[in-house]
N, C-alpha and C positions, 0 to 999 in steps of 0.2 A: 100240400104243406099245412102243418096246423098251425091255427088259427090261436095260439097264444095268448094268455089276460093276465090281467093283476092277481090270478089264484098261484102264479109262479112269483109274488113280490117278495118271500124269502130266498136269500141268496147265501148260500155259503162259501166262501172261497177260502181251499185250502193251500194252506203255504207249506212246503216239505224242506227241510234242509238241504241247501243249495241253493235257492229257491233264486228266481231271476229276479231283478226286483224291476224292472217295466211290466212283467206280466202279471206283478202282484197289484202295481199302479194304475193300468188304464181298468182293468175290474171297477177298482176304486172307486174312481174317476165316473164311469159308465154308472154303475146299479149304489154306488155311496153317494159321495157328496157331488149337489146341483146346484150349479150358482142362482142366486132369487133369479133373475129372471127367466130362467130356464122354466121354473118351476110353475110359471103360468100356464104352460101346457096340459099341466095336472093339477088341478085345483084343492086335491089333498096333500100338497107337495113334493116330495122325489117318491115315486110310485116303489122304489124298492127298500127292504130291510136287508143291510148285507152287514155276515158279521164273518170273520177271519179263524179259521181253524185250522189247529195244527195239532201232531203229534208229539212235537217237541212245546216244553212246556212255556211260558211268557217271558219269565227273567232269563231265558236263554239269549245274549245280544245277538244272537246270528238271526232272530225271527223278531219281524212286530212289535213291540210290546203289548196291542190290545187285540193279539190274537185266543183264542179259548181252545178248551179239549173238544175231541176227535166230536165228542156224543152229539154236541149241536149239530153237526150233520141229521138226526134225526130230525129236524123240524124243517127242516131245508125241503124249500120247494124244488128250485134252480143248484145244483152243484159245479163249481170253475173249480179243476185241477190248475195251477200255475205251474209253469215248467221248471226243471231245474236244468242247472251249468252243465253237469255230469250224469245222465240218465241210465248208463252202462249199470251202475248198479240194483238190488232189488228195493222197491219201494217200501214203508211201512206196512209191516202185515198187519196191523190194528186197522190200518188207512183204507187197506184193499178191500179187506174183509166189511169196513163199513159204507166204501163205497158200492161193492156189491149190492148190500140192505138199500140203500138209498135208492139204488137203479132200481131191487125189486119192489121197490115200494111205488115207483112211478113217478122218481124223482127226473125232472130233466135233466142229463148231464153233457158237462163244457168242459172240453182242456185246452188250455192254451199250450200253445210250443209243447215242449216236450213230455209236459201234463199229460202228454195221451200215453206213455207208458204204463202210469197208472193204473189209467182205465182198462189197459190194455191185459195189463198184472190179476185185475179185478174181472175178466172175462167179459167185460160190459161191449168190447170191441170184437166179437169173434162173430164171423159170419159179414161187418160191417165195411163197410168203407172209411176211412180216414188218412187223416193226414198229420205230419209235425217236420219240425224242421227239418228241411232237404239234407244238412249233415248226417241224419241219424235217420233215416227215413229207411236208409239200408238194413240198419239194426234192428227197427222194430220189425220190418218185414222177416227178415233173420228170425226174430226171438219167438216172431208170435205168425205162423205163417197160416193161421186161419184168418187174419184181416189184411184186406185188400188195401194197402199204400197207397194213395193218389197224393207224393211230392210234388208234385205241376202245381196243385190248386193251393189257394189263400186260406182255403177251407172249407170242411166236407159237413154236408149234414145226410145222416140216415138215421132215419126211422127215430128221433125226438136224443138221438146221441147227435152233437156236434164237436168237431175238432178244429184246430188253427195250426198254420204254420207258424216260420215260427217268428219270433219275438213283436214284430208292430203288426205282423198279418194280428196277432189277439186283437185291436183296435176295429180291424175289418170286420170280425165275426161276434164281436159286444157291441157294435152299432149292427151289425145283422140280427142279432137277438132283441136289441131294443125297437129295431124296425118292426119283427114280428108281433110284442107287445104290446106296442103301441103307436104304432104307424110311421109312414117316410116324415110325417114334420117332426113328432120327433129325435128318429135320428137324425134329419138334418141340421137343426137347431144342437145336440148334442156334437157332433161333425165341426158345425162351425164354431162351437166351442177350444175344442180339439184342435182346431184348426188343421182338418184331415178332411180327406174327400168323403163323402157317406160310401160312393162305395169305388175300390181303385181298379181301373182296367188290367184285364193281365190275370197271370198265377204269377205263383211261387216260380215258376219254372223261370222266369224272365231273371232272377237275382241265383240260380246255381251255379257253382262252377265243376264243370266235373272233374269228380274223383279221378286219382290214379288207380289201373288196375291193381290187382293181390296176382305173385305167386310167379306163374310161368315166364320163365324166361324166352324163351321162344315167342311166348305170343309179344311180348315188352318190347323184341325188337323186331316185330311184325308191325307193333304199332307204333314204332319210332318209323319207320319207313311209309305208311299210310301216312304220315303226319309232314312227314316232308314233300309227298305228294297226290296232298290233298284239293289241289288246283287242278289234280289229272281225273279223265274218266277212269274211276274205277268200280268195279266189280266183282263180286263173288269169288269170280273164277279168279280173275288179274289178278286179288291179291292170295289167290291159293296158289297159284301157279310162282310169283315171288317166292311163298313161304315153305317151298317143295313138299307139298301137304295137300291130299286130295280136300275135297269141298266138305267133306262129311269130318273128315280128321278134326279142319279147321274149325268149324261150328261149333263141334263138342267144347275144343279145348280155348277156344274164343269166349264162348257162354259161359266156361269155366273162369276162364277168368278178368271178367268183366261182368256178368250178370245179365247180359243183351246180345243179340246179335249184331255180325260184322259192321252188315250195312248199317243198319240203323247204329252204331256207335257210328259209322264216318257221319252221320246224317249229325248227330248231336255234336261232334267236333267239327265240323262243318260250321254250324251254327253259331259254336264256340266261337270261333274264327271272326264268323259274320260280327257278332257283338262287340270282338276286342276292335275290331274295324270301324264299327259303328260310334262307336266311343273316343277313339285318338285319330281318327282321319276326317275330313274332308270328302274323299271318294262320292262321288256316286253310287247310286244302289247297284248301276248294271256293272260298275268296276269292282264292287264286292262282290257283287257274285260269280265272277269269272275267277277270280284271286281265293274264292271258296271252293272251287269246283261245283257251282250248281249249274252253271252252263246261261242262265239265262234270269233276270231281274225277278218275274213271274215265281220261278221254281224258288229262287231264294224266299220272298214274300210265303210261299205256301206252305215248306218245311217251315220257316222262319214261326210263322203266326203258328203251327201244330204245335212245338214246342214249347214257346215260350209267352203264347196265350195275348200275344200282342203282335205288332206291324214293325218292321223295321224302323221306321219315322217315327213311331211313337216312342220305341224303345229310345230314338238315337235322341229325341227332345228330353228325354228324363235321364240320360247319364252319359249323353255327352260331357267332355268335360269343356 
């Protein structure tokens, strides 16, 4: 991991139409303004210059008012994309084009939430790993299928590119940035500002809910029937054998239309299952997992923490209601 310093204290953070306005906020918050006492930490006062750039111009009410043109990207150490609402669309080609210069220049770049289509638009993500909100996590994989998706995680760093899930995960990875900078006290001290953990257990994958499949009717009511018995031992074969469809048919047209294999979707509606139980019951671990089909408390725990990067009990302390 590099070893980061105050030659990164210019920060540009650009705002796109649409823009969210928490991930324009906790930026802010992080690399702008430090409350005095914070500022003890750094005895030249808030260690960073961050200044707001957009393509859309200032008297636009949808953006900022003390945001500036694209060009100030050139001075920018540090670059934050902020996510927008609606990322289905293409991004600024001024934006792309100058976010490319900044990455060849040896600019660090940062997207929060859906900010990574940007970079993504900009090639800055191809070959890489990343992540952005679990909604749309399908899409960019879809759009751009030379960077590798990791939705599970809070946030991905390769090779001096970092991304965020999406909207508070940005909070996780601007106190992980300020960690690298300038150490755990002060992320901690900015954290307890925040009033936010320095860093939270878990991914992304603990808050998805999954999608419905696209398309096949057939598989839709293969998987209306796995869903009503999903408390039963099932299998490859058992539900091919339902679906009058040898094992190879199924897979095809299962993958098709889902994006996963069989098992592994019962394994995630399984999970499913696990969490809505976790959350509006009482039960016991070993009566959820019989009522999941995992057969046994252990195997629940194991799928349970693969998926969604945390413990049953920890999940059930944080959203139980």
């Amino acid at each position: 991991m590099d070893n980061y310093t105050k030659d990164l204290a210019k920060v540009a953070l650009v705002v796109q139409p649409g823009f969210v306005p928490l991930d324009v906020a906790v930026p802010q918050q992080v690399f702008g303004y430090w409350p005095t006492y914070t500022t003890a930490l750094w005895p030249g006062g808030v260690p960073y210059e961050l200044t707001l750039v957009s393509a859309v111009p200032a008297e636009d009410p949808a953006v900022p008012r003390e945001v500036e043109p694209l060009d100030r990207l050139d001075a920018a150490d540090t670059v934050i994309v902020a996510g927008v609402q609606d990322p289905t669309g293409p991004p600024d080609a001024e934006l792309v084009g100058r976010l490319r210069d900044a990455h060849s220049r040896g600019s660090r770049m940062v997207s929060i939430c859906t900010g990574a289509f940007a970079l993504a638009a900009a090639g800055i993500l191809d070959g890489r790993m990343a992540t952005t909100h679990w909604r749309w996590a399908g899409l960019l994989r879809d759009r751009h299928p030379s960077v590798t998706v990791r939705e599970a995680e809070l946030y991905v760093e390769d090779t001096g590119v970092f991304t965020s899930a999406g909207v508070l995960a940005g909070t996780d990875l601007c106190l992980h940035l300020l960690r690298l900078d300038h150490g755990q006290a002060a992320a901690n001290t900015m954290a307890r500002y925040l009033v936010s953990p320095p860093h939270r257990e878990g991914g992304q994958a603990q808050y998805i809910d999954p999608l419905p499949p696209r398309g096949d009717q057939v598989i839709t009511e293969v998987i209306t029937w796995i869903l009503e018995h999903l408390d039963e031992p099932l299998t490859l074969e058992s539900v091919s054998r339902h679906s009058h469809m040898s094992t190879r048919t199924l897979r095809r047209r299962f993958r098709a239309a889902t994006g996963t294999s069989v098992m592994n979707w019962v394994a995630v509606q399984r999970v499913a299952r696990a969490r809505n139980l976790l959350e509006t019951t009482r039960l016991g671990v070993d009566d959820i997992a019989h009522r999941c089909g995992f057969g046994s408390a252990e195997s629940l725990r194991i799928h349970f923490t693969a998926l969604t990067r945390t413990s049953p009990s920890r999940y059930r302390r944080t959203f139980a209601g």
